[in-house]
mmCIF file as gemmi writes it, N, C-alpha and C atoms, coordinates in Angstrom:
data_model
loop_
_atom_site.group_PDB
_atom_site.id
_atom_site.type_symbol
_atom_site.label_atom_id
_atom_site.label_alt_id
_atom_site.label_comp_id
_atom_site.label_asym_id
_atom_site.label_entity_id
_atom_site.label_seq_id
_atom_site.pdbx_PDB_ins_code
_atom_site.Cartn_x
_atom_site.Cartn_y
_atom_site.Cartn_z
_atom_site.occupancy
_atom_site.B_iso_or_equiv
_atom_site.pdbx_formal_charge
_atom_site.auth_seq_id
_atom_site.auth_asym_id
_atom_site.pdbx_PDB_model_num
ATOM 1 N N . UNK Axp A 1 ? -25.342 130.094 -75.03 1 0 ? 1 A 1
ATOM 2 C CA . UNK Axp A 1 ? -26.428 129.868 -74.099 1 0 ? 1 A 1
ATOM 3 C C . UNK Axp A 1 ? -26.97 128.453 -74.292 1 0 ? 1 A 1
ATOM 4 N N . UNK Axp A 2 ? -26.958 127.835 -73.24 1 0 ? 2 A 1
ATOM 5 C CA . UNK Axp A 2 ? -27.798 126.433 -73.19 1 0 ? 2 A 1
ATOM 6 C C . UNK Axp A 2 ? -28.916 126.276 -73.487 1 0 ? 2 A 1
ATOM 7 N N . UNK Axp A 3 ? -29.539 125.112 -74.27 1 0 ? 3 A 1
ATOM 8 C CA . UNK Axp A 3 ? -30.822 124.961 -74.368 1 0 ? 3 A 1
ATOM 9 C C . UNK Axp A 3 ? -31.558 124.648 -73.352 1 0 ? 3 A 1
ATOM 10 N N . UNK Axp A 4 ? -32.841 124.887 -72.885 1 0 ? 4 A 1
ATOM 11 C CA . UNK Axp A 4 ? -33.783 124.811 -71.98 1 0 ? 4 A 1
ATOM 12 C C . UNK Axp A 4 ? -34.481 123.775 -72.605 1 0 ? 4 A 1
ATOM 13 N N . UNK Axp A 5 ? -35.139 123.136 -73.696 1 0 ? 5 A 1
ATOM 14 C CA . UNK Axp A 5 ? -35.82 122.626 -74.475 1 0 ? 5 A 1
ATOM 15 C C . UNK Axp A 5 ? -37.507 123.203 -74.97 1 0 ? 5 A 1
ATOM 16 N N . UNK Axp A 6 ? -37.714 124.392 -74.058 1 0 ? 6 A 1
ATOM 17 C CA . UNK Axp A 6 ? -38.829 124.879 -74.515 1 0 ? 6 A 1
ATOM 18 C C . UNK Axp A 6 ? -39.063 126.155 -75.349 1 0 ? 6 A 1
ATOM 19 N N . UNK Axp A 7 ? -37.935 126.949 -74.347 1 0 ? 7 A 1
ATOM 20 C CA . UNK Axp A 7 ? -37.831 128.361 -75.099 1 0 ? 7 A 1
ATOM 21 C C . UNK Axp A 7 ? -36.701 128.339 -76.215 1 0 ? 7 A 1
ATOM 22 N N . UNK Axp A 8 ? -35.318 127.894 -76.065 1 0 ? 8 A 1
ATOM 23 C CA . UNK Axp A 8 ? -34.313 127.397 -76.682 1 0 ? 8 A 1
ATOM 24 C C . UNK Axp A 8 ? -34.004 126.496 -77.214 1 0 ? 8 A 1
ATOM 25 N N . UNK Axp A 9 ? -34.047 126.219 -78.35 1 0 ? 9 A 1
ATOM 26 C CA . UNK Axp A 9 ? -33.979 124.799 -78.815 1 0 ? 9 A 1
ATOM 27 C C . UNK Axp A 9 ? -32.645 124.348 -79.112 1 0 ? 9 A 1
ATOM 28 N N . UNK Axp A 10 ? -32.174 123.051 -79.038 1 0 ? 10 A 1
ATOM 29 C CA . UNK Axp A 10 ? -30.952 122.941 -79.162 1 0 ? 10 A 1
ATOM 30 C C . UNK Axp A 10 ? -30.339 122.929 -80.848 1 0 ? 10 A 1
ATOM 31 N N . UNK Axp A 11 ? -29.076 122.779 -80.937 1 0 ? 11 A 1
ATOM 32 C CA . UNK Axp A 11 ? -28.157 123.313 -82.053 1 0 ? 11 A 1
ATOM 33 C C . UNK Axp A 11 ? -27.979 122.177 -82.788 1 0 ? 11 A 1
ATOM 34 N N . UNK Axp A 12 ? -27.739 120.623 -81.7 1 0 ? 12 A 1
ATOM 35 C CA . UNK Axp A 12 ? -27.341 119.675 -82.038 1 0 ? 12 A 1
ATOM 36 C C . UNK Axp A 12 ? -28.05 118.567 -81.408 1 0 ? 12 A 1
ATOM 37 N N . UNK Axp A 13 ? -28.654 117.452 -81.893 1 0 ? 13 A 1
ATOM 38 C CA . UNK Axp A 13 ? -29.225 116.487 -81.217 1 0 ? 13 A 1
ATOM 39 C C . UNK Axp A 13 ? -28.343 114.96 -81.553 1 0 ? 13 A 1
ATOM 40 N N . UNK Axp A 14 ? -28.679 114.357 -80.91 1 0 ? 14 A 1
ATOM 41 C CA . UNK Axp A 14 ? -28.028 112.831 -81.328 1 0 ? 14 A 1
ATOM 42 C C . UNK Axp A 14 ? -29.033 112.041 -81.144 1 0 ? 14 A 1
ATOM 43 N N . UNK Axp A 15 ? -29.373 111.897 -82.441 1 0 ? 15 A 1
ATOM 44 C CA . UNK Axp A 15 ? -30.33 110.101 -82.916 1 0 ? 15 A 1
ATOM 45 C C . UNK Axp A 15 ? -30.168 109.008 -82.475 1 0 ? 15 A 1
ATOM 46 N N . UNK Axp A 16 ? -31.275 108.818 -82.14 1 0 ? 16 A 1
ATOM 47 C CA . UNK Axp A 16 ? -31.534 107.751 -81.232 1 0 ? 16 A 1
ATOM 48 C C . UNK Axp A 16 ? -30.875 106.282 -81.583 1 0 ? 16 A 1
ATOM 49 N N . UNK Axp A 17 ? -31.085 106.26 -83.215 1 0 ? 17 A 1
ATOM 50 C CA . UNK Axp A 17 ? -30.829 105.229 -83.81 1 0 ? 17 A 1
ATOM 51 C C . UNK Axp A 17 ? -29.171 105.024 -83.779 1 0 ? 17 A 1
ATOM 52 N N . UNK Axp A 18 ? -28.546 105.94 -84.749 1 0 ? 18 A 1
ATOM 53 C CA . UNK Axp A 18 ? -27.115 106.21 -84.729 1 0 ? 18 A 1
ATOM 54 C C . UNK Axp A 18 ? -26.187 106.337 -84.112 1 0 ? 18 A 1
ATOM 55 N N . UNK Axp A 19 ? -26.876 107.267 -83.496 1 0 ? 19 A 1
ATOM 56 C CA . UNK Axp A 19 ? -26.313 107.81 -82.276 1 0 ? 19 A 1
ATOM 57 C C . UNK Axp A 19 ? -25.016 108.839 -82.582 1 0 ? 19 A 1
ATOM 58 N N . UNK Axp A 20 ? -25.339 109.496 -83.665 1 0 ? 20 A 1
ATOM 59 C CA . UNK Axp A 20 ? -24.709 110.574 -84.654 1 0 ? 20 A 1
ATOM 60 C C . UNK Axp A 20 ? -25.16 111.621 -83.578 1 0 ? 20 A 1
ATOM 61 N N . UNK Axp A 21 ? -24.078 112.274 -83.705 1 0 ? 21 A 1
ATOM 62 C CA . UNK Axp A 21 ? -24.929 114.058 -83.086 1 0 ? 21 A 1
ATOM 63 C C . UNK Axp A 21 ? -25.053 114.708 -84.413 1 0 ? 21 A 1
ATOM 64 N N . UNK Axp A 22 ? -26.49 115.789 -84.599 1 0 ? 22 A 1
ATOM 65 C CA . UNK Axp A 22 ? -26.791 116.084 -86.374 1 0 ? 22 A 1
ATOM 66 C C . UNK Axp A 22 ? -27.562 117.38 -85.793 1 0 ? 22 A 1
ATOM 67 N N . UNK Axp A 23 ? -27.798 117.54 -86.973 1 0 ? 23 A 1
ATOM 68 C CA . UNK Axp A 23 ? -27.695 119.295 -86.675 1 0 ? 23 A 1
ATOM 69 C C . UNK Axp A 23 ? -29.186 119.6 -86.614 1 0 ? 23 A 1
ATOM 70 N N . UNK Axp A 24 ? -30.024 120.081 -85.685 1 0 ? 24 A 1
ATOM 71 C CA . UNK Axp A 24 ? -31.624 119.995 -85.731 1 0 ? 24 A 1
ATOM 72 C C . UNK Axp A 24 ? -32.048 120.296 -86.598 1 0 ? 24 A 1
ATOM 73 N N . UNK Axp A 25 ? -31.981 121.212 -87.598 1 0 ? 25 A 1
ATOM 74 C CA . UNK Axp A 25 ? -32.812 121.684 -88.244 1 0 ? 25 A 1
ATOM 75 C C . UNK Axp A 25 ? -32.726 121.399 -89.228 1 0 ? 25 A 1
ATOM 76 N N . UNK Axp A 26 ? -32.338 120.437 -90.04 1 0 ? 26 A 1
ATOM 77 C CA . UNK Axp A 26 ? -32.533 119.876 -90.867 1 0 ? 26 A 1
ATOM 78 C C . UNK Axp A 26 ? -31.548 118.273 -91.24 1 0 ? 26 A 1
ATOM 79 N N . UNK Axp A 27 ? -31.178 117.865 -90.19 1 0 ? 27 A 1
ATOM 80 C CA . UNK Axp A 27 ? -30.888 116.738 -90.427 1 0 ? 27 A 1
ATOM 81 C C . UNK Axp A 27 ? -31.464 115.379 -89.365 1 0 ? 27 A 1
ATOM 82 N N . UNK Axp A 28 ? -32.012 115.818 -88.51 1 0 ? 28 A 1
ATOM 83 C CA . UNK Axp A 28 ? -33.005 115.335 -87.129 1 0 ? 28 A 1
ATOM 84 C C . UNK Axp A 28 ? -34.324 115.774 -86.76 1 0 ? 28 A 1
ATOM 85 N N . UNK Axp A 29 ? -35.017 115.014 -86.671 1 0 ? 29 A 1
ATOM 86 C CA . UNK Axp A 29 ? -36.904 115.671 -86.287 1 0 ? 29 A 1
ATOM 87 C C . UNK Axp A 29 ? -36.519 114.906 -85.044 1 0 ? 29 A 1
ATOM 88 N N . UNK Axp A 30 ? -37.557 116.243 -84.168 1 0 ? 30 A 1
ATOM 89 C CA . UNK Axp A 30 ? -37.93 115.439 -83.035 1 0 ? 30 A 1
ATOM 90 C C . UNK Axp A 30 ? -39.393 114.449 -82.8 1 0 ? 30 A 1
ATOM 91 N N . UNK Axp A 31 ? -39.043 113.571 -81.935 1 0 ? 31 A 1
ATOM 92 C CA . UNK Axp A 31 ? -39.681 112.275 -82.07 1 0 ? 31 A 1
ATOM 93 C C . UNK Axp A 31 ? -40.152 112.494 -80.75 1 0 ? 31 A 1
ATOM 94 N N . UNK Axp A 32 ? -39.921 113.032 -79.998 1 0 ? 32 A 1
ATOM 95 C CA . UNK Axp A 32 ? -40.493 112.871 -78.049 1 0 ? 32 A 1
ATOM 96 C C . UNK Axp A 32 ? -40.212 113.844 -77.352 1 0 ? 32 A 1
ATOM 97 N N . UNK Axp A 33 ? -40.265 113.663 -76.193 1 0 ? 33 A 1
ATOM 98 C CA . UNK Axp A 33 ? -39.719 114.341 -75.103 1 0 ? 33 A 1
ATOM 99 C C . UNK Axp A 33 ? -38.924 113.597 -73.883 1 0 ? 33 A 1
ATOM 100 N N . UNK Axp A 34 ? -38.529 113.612 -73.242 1 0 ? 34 A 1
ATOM 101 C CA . UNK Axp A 34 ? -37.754 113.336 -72.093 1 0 ? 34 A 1
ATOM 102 C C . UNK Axp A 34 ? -38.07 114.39 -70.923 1 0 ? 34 A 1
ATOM 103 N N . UNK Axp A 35 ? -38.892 114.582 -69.667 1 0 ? 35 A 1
ATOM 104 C CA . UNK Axp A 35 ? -39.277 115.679 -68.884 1 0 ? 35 A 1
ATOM 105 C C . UNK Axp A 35 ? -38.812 115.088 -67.255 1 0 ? 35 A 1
ATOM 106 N N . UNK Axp A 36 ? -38.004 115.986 -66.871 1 0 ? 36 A 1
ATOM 107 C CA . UNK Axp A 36 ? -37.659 115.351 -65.461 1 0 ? 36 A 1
ATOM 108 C C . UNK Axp A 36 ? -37.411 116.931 -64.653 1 0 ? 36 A 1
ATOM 109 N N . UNK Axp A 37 ? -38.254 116.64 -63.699 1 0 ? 37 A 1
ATOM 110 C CA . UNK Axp A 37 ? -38.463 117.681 -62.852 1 0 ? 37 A 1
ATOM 111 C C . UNK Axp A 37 ? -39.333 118.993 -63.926 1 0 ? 37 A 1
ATOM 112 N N . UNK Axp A 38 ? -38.031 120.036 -63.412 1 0 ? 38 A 1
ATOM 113 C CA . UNK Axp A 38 ? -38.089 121.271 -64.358 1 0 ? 38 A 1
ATOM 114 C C . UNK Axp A 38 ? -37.218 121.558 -66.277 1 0 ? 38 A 1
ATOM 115 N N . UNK Axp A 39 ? -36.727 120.152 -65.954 1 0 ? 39 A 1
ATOM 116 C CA . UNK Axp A 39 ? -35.925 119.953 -67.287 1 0 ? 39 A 1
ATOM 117 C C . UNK Axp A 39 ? -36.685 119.21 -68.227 1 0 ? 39 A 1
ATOM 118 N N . UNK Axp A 40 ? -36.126 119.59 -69.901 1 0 ? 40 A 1
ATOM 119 C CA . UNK Axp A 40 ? -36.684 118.975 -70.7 1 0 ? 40 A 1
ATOM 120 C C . UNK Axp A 40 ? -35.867 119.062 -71.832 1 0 ? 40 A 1
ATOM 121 N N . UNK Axp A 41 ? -36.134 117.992 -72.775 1 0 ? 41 A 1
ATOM 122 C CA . UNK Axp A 41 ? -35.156 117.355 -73.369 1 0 ? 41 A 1
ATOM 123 C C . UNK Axp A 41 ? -35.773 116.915 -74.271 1 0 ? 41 A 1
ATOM 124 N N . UNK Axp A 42 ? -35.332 116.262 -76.01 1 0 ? 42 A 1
ATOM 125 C CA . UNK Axp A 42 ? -35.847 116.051 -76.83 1 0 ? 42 A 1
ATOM 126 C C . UNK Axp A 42 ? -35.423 114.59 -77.032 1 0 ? 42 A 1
ATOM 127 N N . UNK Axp A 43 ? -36.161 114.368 -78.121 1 0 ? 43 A 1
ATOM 128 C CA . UNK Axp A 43 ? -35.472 112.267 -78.826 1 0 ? 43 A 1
ATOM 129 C C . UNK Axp A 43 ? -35.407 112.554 -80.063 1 0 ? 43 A 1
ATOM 130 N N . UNK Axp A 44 ? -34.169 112.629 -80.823 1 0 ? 44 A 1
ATOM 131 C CA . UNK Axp A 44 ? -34.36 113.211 -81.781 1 0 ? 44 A 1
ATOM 132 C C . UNK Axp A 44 ? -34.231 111.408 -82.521 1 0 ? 44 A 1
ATOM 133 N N . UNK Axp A 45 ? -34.336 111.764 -83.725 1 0 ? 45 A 1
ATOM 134 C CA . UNK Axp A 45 ? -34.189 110.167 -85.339 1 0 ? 45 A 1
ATOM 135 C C . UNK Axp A 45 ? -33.874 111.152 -86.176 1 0 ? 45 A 1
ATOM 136 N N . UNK Axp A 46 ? -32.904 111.004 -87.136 1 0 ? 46 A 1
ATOM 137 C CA . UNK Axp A 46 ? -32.153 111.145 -88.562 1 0 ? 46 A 1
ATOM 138 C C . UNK Axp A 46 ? -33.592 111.322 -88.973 1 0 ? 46 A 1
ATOM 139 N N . UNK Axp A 47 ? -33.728 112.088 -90.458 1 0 ? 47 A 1
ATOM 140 C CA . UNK Axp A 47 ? -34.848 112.441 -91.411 1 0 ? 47 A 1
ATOM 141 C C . UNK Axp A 47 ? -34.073 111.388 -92.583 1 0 ? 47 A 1
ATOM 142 N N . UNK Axp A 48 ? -32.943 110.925 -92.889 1 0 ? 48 A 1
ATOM 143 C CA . UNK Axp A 48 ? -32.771 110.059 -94.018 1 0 ? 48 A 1
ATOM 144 C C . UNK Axp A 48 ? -32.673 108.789 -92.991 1 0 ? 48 A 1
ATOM 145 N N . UNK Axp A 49 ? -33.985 108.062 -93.522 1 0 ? 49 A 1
ATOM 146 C CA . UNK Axp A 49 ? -33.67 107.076 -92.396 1 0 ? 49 A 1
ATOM 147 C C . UNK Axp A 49 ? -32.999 105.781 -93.595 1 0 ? 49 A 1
ATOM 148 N N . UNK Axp A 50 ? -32.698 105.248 -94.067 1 0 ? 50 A 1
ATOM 149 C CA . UNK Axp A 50 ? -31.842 104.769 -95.075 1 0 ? 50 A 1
ATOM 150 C C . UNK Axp A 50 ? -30.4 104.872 -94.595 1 0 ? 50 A 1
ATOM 151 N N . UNK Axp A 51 ? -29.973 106.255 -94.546 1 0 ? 51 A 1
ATOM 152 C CA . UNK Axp A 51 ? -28.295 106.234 -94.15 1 0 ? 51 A 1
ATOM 153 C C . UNK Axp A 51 ? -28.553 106.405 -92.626 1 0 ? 51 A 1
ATOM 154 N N . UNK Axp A 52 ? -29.516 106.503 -91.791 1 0 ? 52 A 1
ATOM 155 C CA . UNK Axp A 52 ? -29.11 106.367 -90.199 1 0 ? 52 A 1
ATOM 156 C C . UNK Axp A 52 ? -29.131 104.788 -89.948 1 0 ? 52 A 1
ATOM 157 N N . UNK Axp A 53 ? -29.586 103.808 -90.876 1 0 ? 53 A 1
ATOM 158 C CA . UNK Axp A 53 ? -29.831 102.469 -90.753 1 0 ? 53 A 1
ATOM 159 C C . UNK Axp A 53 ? -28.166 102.038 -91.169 1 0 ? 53 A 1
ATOM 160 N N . UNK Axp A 54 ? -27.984 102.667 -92.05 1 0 ? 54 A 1
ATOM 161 C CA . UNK Axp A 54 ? -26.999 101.926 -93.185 1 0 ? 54 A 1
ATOM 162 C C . UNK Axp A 54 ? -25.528 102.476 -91.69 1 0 ? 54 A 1
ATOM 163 N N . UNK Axp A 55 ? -25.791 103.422 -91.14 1 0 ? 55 A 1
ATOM 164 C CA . UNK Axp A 55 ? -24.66 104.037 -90.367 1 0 ? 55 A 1
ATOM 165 C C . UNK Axp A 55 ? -24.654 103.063 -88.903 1 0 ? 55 A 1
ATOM 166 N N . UNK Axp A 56 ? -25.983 102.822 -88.535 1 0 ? 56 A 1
ATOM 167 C CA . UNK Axp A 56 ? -26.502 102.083 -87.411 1 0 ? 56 A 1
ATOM 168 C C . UNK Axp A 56 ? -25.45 100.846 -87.943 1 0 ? 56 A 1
ATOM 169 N N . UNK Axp A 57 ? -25.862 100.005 -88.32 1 0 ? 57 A 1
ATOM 170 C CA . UNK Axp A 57 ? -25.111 98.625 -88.99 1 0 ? 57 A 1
ATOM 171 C C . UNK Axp A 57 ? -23.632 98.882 -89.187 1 0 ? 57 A 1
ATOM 172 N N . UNK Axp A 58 ? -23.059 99.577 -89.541 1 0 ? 58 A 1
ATOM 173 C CA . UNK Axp A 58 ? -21.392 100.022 -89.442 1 0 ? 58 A 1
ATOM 174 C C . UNK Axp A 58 ? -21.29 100.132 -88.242 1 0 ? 58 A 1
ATOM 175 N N . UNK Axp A 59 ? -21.48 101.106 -87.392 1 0 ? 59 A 1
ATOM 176 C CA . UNK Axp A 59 ? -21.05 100.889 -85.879 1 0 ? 59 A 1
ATOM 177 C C . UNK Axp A 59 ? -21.615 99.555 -85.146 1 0 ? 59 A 1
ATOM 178 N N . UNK Axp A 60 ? -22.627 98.828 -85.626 1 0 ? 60 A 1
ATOM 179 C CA . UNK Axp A 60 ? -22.698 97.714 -84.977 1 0 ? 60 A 1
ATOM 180 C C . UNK Axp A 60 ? -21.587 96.673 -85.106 1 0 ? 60 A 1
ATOM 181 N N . UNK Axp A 61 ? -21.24 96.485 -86.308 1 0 ? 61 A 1
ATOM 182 C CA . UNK Axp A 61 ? -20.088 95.648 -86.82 1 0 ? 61 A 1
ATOM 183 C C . UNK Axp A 61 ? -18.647 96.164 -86.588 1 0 ? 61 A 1
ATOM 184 N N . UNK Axp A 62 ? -18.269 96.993 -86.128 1 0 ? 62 A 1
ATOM 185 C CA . UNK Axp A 62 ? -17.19 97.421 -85.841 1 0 ? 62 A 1
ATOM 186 C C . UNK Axp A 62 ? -17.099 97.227 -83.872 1 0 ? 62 A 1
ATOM 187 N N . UNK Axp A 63 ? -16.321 97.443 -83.527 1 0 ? 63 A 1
ATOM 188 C CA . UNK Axp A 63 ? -16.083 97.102 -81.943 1 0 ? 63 A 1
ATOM 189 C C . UNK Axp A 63 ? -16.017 98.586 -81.772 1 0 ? 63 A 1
ATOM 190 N N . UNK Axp A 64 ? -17.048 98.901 -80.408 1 0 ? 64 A 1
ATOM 191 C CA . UNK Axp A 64 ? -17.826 100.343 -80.205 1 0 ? 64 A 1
ATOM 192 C C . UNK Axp A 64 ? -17.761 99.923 -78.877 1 0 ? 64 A 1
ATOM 193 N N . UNK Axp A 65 ? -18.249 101.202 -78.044 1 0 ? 65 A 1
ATOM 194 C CA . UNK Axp A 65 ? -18.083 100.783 -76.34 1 0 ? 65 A 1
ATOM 195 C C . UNK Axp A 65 ? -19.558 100.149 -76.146 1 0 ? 65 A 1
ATOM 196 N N . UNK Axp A 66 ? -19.795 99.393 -75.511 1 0 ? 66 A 1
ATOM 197 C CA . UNK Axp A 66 ? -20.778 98.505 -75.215 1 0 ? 66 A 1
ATOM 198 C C . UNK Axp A 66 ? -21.948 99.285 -74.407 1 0 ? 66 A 1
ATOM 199 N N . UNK Axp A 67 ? -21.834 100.722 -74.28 1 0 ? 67 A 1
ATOM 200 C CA . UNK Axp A 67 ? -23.101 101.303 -73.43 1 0 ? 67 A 1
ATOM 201 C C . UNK Axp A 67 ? -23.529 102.019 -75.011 1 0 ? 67 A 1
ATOM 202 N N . UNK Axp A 68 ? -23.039 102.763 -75.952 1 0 ? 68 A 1
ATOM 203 C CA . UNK Axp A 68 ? -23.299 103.025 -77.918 1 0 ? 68 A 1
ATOM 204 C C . UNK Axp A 68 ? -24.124 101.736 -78.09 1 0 ? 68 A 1
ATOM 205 N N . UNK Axp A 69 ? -23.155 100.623 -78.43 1 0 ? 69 A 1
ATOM 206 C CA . UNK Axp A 69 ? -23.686 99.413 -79.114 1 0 ? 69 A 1
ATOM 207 C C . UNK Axp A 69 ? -25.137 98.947 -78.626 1 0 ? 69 A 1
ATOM 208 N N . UNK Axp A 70 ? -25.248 98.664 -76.982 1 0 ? 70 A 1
ATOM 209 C CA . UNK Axp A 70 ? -26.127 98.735 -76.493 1 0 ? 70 A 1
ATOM 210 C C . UNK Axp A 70 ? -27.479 99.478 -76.567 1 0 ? 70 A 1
ATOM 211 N N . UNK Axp A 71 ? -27.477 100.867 -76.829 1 0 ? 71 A 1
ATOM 212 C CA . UNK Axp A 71 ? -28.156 101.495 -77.061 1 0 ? 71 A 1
ATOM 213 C C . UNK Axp A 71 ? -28.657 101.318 -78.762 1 0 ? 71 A 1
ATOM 214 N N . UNK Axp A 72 ? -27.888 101.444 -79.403 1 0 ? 72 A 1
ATOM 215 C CA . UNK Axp A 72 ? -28.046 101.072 -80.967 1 0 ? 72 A 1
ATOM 216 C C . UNK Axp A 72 ? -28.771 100.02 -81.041 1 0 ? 72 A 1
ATOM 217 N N . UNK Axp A 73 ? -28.736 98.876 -80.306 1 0 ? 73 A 1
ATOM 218 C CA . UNK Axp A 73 ? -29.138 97.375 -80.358 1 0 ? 73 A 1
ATOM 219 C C . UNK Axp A 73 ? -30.589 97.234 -79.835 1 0 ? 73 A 1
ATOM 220 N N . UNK Axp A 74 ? -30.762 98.559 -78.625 1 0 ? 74 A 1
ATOM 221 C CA . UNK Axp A 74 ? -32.213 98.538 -77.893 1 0 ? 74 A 1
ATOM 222 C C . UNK Axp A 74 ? -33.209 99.322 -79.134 1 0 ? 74 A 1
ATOM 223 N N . UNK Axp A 75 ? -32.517 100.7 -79.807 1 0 ? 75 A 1
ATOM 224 C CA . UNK Axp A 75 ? -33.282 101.505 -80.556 1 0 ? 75 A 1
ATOM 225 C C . UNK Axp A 75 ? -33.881 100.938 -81.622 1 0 ? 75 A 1
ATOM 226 N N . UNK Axp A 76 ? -32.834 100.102 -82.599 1 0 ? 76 A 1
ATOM 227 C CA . UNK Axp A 76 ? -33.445 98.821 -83.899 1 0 ? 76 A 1
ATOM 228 C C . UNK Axp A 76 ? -33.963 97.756 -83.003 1 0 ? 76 A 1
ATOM 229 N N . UNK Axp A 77 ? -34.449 97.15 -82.051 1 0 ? 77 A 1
ATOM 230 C CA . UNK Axp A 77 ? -35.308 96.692 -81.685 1 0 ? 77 A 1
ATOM 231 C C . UNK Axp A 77 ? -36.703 97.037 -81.413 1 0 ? 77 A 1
ATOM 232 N N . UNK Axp A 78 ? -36.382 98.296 -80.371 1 0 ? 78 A 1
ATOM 233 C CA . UNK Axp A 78 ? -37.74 98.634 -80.451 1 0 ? 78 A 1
ATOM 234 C C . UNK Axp A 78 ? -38.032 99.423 -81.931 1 0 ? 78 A 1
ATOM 235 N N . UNK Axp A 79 ? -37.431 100.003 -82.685 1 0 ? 79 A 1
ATOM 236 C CA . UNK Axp A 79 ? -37.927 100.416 -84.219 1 0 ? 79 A 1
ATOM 237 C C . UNK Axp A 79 ? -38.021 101.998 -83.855 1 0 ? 79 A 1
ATOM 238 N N . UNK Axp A 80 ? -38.204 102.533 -85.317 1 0 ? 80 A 1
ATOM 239 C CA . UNK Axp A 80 ? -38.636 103.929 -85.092 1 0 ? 80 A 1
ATOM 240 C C . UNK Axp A 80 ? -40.035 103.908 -84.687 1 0 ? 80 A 1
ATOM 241 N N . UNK Axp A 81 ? -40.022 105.564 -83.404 1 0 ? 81 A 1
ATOM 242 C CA . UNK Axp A 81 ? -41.135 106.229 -83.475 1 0 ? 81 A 1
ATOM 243 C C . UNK Axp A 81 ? -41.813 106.588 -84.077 1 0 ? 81 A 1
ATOM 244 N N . UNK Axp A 82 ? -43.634 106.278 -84.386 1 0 ? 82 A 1
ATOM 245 C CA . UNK Axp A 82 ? -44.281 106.636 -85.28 1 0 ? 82 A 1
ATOM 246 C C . UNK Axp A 82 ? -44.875 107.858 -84.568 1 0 ? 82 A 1
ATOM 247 N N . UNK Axp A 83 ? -45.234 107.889 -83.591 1 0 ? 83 A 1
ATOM 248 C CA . UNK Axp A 83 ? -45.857 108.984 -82.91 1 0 ? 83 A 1
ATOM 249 C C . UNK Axp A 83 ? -45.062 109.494 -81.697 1 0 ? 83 A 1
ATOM 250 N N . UNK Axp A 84 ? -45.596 111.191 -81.684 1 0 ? 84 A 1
ATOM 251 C CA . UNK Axp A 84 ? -44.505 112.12 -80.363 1 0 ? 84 A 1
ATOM 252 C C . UNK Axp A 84 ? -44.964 111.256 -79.233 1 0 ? 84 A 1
ATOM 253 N N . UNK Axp A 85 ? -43.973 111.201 -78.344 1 0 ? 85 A 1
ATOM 254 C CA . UNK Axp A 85 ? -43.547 110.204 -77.11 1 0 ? 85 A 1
ATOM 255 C C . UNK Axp A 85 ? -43.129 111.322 -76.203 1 0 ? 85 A 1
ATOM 256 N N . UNK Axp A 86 ? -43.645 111.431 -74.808 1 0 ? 86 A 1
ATOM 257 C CA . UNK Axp A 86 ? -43.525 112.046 -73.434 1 0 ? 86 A 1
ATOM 258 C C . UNK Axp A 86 ? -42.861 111.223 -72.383 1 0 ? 86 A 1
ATOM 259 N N . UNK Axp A 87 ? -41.421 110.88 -72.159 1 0 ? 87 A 1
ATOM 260 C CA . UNK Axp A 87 ? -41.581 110.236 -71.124 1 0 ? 87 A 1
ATOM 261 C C . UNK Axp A 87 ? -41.362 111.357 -70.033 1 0 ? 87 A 1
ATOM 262 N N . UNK Axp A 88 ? -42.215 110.376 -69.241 1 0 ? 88 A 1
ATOM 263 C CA . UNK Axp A 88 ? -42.169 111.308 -67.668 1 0 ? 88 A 1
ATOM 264 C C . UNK Axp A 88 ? -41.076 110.792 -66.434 1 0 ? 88 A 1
């Protein structure tokens, strides 16, 4: 069964930073939301933020598809979330 994001939570998220898919419940906190229409969606970040940095920097230096890299490059710019985030 698919996650809904309210009643169902998902199994697997992918960090924002990394861009690892990790397992929610104990290797990803959620950081936000994502809400469009009737859908909703989470932002998850790694809980060891040390090896999501150290993992971030390996896929940067290696040749990755440029919409990953891109994203990796926007997330360590803008930095981690300190506080839950709603986008609408």
């Amino acid at each position: 069964m698919a996650s809904d994001g309210l009643t169902n939570r998902a199994k697997k998220g992918t960090c924002r930073i990394c861009q690892r898919s990790r397992n929610t419940d104990n290797q990803v906190k959620a950081v936000g939301e994502v809400r469009h229409g009737f859908a909703t969606g989470h932002i998850w970040e790694c809980i060891d933020e040390n090896d999501c940095d150290k993992v971030a920097a390996e896929k940067l230096s290696k040749n990755i598809s440029g919409v990953i890299k891109s994203k990796i490059e926007t997330s360590i710019k803008v930095g981690r979330l300190t506080e839950y985030v709603v986008v609408v």
